[in-house]
C-alpha positions as CSV (number, residue, x, y, z in Angstrom):
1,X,172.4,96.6,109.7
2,X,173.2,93.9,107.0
3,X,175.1,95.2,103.9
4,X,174.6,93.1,100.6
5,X,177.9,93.7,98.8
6,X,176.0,93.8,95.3
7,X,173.5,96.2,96.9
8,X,176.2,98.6,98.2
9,X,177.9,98.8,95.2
10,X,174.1,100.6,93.4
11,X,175.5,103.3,95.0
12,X,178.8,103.6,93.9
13,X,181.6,101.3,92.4
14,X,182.8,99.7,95.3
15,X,183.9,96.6,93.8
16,X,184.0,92.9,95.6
17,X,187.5,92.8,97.5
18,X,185.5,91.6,100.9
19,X,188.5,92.5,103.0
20,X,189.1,96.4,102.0
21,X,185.3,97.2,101.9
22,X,185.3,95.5,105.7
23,X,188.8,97.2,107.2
24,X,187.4,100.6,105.8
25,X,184.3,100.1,107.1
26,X,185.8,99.2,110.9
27,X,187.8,102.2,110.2
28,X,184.8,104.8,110.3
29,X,183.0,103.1,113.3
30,X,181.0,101.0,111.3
31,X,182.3,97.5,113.5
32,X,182.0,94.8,111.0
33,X,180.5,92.3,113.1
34,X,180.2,89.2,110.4
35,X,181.0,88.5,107.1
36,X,178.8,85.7,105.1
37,X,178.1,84.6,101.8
38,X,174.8,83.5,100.4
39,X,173.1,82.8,97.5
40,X,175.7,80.2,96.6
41,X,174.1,77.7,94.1
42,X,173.0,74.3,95.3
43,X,173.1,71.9,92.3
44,X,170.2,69.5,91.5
45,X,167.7,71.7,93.0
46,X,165.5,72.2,90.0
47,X,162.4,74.2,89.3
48,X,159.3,71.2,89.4
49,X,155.6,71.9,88.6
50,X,153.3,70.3,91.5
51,X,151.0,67.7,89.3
52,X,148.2,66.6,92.1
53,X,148.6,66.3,96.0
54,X,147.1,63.0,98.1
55,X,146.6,62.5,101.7
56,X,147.5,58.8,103.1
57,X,145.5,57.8,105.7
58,X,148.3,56.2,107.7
59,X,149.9,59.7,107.4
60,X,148.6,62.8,109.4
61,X,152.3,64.7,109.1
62,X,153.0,64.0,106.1
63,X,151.3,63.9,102.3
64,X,152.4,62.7,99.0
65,X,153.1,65.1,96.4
66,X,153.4,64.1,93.1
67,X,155.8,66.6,90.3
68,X,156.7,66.6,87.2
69,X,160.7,68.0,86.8
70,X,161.0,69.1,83.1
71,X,161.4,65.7,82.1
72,X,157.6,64.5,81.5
73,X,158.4,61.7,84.4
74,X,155.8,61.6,87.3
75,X,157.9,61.9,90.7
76,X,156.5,60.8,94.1
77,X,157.4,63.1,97.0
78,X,156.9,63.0,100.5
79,X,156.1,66.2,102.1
80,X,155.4,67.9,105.5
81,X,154.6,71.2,104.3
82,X,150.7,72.0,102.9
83,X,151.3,75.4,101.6
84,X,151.5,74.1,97.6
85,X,148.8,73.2,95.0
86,X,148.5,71.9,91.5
87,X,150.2,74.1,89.3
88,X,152.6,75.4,91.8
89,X,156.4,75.8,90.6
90,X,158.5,74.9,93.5
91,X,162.1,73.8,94.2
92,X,163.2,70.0,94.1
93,X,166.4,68.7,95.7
94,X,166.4,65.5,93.7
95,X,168.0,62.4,94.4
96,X,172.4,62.8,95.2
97,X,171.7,66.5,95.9
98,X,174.1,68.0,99.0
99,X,171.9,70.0,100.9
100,X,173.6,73.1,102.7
101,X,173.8,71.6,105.7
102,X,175.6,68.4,104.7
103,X,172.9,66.3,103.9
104,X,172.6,64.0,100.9
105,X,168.9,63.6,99.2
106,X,168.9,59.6,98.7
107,X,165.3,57.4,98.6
108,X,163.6,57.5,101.6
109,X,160.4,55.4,102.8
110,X,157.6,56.3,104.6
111,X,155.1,53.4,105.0
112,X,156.7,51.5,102.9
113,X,156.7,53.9,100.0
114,X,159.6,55.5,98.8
115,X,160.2,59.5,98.0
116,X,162.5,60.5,94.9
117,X,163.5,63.6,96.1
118,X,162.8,66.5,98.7
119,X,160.7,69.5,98.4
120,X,162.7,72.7,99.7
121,X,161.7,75.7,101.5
122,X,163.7,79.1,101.1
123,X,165.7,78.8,104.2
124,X,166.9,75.0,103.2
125,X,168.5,76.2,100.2
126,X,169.5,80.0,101.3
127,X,167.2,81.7,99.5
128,X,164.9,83.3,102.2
129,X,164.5,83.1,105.7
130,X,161.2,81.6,105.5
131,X,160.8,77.9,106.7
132,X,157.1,77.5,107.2
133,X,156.3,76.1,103.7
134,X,157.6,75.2,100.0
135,X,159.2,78.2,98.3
136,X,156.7,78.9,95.7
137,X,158.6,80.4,92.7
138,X,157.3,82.4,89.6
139,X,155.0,80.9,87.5
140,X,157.7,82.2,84.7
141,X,160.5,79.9,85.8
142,X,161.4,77.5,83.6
143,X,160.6,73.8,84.2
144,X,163.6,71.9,85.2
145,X,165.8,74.4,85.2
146,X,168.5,74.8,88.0
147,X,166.5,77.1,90.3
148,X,169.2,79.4,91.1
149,X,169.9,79.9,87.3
150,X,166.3,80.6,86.7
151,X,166.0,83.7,89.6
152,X,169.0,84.6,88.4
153,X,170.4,84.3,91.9
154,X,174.6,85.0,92.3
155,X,176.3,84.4,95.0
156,X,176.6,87.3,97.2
157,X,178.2,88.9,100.5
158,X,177.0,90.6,103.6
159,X,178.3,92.6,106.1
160,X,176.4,92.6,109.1
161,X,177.0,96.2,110.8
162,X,177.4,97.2,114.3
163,X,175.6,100.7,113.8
164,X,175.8,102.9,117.3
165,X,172.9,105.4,118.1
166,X,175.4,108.4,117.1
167,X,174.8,106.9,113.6
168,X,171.1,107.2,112.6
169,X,172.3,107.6,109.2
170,X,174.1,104.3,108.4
171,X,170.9,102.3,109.3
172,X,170.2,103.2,105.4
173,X,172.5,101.9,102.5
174,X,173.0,105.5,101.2
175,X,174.7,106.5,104.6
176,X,177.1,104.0,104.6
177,X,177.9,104.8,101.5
178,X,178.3,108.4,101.8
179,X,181.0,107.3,104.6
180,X,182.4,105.0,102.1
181,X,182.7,106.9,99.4
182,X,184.5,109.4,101.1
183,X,187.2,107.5,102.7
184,X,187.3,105.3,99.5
185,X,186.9,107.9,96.8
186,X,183.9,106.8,94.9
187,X,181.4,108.8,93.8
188,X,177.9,108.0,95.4
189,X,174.8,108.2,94.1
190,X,171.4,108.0,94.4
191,X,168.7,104.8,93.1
192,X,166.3,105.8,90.4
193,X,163.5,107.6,91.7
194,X,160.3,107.7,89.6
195,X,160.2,110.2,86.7
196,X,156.9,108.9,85.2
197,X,154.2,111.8,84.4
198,X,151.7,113.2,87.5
199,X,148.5,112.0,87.3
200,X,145.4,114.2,87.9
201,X,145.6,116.1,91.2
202,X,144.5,114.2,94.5
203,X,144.6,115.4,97.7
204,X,144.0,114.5,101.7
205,X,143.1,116.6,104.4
206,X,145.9,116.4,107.3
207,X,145.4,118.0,110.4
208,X,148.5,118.0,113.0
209,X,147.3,118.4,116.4
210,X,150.5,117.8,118.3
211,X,153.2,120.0,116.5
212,X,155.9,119.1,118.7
213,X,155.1,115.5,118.1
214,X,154.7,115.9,114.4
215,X,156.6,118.7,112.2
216,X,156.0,117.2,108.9
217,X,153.7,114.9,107.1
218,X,153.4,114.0,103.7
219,X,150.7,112.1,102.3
220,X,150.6,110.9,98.6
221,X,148.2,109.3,97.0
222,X,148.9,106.2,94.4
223,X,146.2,104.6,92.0
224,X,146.5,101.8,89.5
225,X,147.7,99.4,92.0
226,X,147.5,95.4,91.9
227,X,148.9,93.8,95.2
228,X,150.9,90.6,94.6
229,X,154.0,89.3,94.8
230,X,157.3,91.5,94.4
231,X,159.7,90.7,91.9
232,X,162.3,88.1,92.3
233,X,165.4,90.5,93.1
234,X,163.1,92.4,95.7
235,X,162.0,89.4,97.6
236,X,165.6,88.2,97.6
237,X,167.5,91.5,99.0
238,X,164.8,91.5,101.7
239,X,165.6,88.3,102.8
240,X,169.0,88.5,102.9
241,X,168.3,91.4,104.6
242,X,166.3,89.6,107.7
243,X,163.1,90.5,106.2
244,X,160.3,88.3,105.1
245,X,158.6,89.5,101.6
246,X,155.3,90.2,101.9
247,X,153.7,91.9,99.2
248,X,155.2,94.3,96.8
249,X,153.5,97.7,98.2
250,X,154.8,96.7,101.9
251,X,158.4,95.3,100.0
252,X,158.8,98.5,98.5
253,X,158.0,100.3,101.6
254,X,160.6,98.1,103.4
255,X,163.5,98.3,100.5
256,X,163.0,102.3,100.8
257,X,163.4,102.0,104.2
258,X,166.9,100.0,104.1
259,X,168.3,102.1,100.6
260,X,167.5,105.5,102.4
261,X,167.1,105.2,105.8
262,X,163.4,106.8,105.5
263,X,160.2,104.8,106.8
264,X,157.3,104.9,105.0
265,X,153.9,103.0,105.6
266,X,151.4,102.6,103.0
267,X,147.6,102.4,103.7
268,X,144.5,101.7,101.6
269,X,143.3,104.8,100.7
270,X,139.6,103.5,100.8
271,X,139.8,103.2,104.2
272,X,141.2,106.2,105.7
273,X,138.0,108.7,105.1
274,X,140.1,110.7,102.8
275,X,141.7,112.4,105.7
276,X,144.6,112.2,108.2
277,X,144.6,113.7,111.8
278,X,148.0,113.3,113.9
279,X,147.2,113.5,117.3
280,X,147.9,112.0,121.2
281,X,145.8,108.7,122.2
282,X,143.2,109.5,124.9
283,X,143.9,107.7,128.3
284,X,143.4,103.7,127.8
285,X,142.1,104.2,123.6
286,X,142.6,101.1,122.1
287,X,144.3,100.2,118.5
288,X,144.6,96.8,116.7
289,X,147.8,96.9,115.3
290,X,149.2,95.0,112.3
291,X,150.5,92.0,114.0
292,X,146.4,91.4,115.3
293,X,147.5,92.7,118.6
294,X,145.3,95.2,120.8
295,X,147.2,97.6,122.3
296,X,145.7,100.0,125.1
297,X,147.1,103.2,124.7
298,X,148.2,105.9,127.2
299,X,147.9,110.2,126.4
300,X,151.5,110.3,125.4
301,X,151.2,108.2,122.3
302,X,150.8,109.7,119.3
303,X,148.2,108.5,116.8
304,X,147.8,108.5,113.1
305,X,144.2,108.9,112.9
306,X,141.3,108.6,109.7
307,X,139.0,111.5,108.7
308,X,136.5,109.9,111.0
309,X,139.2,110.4,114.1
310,X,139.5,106.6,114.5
311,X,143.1,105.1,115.2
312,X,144.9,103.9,112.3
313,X,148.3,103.6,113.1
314,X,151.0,104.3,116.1
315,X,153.3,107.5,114.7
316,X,157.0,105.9,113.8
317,X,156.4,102.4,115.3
318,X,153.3,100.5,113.3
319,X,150.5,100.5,111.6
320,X,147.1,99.5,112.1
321,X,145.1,96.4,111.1
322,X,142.3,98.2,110.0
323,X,143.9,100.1,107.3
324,X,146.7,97.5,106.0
325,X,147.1,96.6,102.6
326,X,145.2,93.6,101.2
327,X,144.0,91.8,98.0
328,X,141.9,93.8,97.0
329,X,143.7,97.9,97.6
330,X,144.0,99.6,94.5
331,X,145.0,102.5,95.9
332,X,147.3,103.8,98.3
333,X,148.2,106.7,100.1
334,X,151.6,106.7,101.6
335,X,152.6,108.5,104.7
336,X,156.3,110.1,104.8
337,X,156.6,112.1,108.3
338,X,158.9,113.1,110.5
339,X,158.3,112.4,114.0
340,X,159.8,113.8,117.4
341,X,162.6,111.1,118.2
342,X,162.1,110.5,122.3
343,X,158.3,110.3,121.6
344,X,158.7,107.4,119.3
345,X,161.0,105.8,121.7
346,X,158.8,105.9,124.9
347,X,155.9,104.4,123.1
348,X,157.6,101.6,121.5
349,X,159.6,100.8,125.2
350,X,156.4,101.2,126.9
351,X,154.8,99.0,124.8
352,X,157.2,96.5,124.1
353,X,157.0,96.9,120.2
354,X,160.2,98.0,118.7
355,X,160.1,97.6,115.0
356,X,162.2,98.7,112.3
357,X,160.6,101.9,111.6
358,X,160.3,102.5,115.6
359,X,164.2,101.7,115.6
360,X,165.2,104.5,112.6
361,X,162.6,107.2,114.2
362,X,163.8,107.1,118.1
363,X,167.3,107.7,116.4
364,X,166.5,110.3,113.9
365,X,165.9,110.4,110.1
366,X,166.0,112.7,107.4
367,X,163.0,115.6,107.8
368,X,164.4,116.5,104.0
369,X,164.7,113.3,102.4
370,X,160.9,112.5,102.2
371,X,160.4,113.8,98.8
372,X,163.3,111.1,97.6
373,X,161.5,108.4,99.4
374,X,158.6,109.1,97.6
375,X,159.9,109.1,94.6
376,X,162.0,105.7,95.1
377,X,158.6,104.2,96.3
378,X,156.9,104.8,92.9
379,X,159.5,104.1,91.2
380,X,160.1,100.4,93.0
381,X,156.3,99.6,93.3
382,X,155.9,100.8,89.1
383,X,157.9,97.2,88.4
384,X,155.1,95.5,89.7
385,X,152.2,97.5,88.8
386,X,152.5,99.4,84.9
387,X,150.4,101.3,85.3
388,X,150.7,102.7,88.5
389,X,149.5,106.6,89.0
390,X,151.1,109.1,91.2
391,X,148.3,112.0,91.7
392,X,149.7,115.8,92.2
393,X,149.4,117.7,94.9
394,X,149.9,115.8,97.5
395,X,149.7,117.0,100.9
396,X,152.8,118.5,102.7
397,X,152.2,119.4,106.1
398,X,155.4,121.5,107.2
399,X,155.2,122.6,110.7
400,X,157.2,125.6,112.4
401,X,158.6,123.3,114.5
402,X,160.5,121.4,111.9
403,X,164.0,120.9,112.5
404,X,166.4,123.4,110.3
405,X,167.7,122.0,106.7
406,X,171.1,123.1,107.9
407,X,172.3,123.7,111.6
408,X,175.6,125.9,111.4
409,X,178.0,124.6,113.9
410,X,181.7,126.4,114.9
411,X,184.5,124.4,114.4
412,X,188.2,125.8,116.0
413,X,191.0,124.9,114.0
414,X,193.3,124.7,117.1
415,X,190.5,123.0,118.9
416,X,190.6,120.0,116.1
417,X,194.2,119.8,116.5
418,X,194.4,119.7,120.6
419,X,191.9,117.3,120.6
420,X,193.6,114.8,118.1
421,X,197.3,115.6,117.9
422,X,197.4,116.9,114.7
423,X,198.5,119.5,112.5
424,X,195.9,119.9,110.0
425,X,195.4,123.4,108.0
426,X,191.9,125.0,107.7
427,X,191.8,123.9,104.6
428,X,192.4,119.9,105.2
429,X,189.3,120.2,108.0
430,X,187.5,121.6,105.2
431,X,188.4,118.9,102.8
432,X,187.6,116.2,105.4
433,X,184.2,117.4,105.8
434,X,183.3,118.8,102.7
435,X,183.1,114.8,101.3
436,X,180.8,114.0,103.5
437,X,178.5,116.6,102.7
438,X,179.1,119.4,105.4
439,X,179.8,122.4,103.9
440,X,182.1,125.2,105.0
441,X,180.0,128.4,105.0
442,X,182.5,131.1,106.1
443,X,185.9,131.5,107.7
444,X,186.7,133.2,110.6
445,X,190.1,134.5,110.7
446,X,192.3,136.0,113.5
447,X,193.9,134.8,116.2
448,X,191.3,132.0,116.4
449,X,190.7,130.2,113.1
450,X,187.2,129.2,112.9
451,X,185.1,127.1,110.0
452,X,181.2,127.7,110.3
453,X,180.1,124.3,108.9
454,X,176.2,123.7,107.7
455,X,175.9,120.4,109.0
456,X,173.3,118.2,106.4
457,X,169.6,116.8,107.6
458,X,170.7,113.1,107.2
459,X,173.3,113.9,110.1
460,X,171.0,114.9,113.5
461,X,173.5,113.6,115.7
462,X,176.3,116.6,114.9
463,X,175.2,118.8,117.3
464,X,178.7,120.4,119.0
465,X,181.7,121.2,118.0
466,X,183.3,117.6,119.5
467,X,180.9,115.9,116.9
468,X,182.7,117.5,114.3
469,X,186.4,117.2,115.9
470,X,184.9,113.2,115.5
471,X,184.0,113.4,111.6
472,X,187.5,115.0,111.3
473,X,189.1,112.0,113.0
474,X,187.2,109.3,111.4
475,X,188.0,110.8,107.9
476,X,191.4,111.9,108.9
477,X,192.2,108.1,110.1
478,X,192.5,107.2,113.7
479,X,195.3,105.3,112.4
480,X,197.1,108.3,111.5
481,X,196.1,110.5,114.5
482,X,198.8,111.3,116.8
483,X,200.8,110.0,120.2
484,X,201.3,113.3,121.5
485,X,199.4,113.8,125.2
486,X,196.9,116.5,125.2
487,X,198.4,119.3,127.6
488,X,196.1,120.2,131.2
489,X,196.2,123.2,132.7
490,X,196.8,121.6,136.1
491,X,200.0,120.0,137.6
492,X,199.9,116.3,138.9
493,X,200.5,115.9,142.3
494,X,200.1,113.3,144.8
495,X,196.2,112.4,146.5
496,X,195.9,113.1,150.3
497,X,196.0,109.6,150.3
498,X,199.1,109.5,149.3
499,X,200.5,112.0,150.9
500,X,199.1,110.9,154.9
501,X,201.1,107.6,153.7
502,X,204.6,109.6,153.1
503,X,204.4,110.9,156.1
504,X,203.5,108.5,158.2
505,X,206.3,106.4,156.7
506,X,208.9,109.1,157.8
507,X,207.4,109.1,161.2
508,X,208.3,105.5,161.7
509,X,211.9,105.9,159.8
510,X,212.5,108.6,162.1
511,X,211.4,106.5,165.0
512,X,214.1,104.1,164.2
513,X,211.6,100.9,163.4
């Protein structure tokens, strides 16, 4: 999980010293694995408007791009990549520029003709990861300004994050800051979530046939949306984030995803037949999924289906082609859903298509945090489309078999203290816990002090009283935990190993050799 520094600190004030944020974040369990920097300006890359493009005959690589940098001078630039056209704004190294990898931009020839300059993709100047064409910037960016200056692009840190399984929680910026926040004592708190009014009720029809599978779905329907581009700052925390922008209904599906640890997928609601039916695949079904690959299907996968029964997605791992947003979606209707973890998991293993959704469902998310991730949606995708509509009444299919909101787990005082060498009080186990959100619902008292702690939705993994003796312990310190040597009931004493070799060796002293 990659942490932007200036993203964390949305949640709470963190601050910038690189070296605390990363010990304290070791010290939870959260293994900082690297710390880098990006989004350091390059200077004389300027913003250049694309004037007319030529082919040379000579040249089947290569074609000659001609820009105009601010200045009102015609500039002749060679270039490999095809993906601009007049009009385009676009980045220009120009000539004396150090590139980030060393390289210094100095007149170069190709058949004899000379190029003032290079064109630059995201990835050449550590702006995205993308290096299969020209960065095209905003058609708002000012011509011949320094390109960093005009998207407002800082220089900025991330933490790349070993997260375990037993963390589902931290694969979302609010869990690690919830963690954070605790040990650091800053207040978290949540993005803005989309307060705009309801518009006119809109509903969908959702029919769960596997329960078990399935114990909630929410569907909610969107109108008044234009798909293009995202805004600048979306694109760019994507990227840095190992994700390529694609439009701004998917990017604000994907930012959702990283801020809250919730997947959502957004379909074109003109294409689903007003209807959603959640059920298993029948044996070899087929579905074209989103990366235009057909994927037979066995009955243990479990289906997002339209109101015509046709497959439109794989539950938790992706979505289908026929359904995906395009051009020319004006509405949406986004799925939120909770879906049974080891069910997610088998289908994406058995068919070799793990994805970032896939990787947050197999480990557990939120069943109560869907109405946030709705809300966070609307409120991202409204920056792009004014005058977006959120309908009422949205479906929300709650099944029996949805997990608890809060599982009650017993936690011994004594047993805390055996387990870590500690003397802590009743009261400091409560405090512990109570910061990150578990709650202390009663006391028992007696010869064995008890605390009865509601354990929160974000936090499937504390199932036991050990998984709590743990949250004591990473909250408490391990650093401060103590040397002494838990007792055991049973006596050490020598294996029969051992004890044949004794005697043997007696045998022979006795024997004299």
């Amino acid at each position: 999980m990659k942490i932007l520094n200036s993203w964390l600190n949305e949640f709470g004030n963190f601050g910038t010293d690189v070296e605390k944020l990363a010990a304290a974040m070791t010290s939870l369990g959260l293994a900082v694995e690297s710390v880098t920097s990006v989004g350091a300006p390059v200077k004389g890359v300027v913003v250049a408007r694309v004037l007319r493009t030529e082919r040379h005959p000579d040249a089947a690589k290569v074609h000659r791009v001609y820009v105009d940098a601010g200045d009102g001078v015609e500039l002749h630039v060679w270039c490999g990549a095809f993906n601009m056209k007049p009009g385009d704004l676009i980045p220009l190294a120009t000539l004396g520029t150090t590139m980030p990898d060393g390289r210094v931009i100095t007149p170069r020839g190709i058949l004899g003709i000379e190029s003032h300059g290079m064109l630059c993709s995201g990835i050449e100047i550590g702006l995205s990861s993308d290096a299969d064409g020209i960065l095209i910037l905003p058609s708002t960016s000012k011509l011949g300004a320094d390109v960093f200056e005009a998207l407002g692009v800082t220089a900025d840190t991330v933490f790349d994050l070993d997260v375990t399984r037993n963390r589902p929680d931290c694969n979302g910026y609010l869990g690690v800051a919830r963690d954070l926040g605790a040990k650091l004592g800053v207040k978290v708190s949540v993005p803005a979530l989309d307060k705009a009014k309801k518009g006119v009720a809109r509903s969908l029809k959702v029919l769960i046939s596997d329960k078990q599978r399935c114990s909630r779905y929410n569907a909610t329907v969107m109108s008044g949306v234009v798909v293009t581009n995202s805004p600048a700052w979306i694109a760019r925390r994507l990227t840095n984030s190992g994700m390529r922008p694609i439009n701004n209904v998917v990017d604000a599906s994907n930012l959702v995803m990283l801020e809250l640890n919730q997947p959502t997928h957004a379909f074109d609601a003109d294409k689903i037949a007003n209807a959603f039916k959640i059920r298993c695949a029948r044996d070899k079904e087929t579905l074209v999924t989103l990366d235009d690959q057909t994927r037979e299907l066995a009955i243990t996968d479990l289906l997002i289906c339209d109101g015509k029964d046709m497959p439109i997605g794989l539950a938790g791992v992706m979505g289908g082609a026929s359904t995906e947003i395009s051009a020319t979606t004006s509405v949406v209707a986004l799925e939120t859903a909770f879906f049974e973890p080891s069910g997610v998991a088998s289908t994406a293993t058995r068919l070799g298509l793990r994805s970032e959704a896939s990787l947050r469902f197999e480990r557990g998310v939120d069943p109560y945090g869907i109405e946030a991730a709705v809300g966070r949606f609307a409120a991202l995708l409204r920056e792009s489309c004014p005058k977006l509509v959120v309908h009422a009444k949205g479906t929300d299919v709650k099944e029996k078999t949805l997990p608890p909101k809060q599982k009650v787990v017993s936690l011994r005082v004594s047993q805390v203290n055996r387990i870590l060498g500690t003397k802590l009080s009743a009261k400091a186990i409560n405090s512990l816990l109570a910061k990150i959100g578990f709650v202390t619902k009663s006391t028992s008292t007696g010869k064995i002090i008890a605390l009865n702690i509601a354990v929160p939705s974000w936090r499937p993994d504390c199932e036991t009283e050990i998984d709590l003796v743990e949250e004591v312990a990473r909250h408490y310190g391990y650093e401060n935990l103590g040397k002494i040597v838990p007792q055991s009931t049973m006596h050490g004493r020598l294996s029969p190993m051992q004890q044949r070799r004794r005697e043997l060796r007696e045998v022979v002293v006795g024997l004299g050799v």
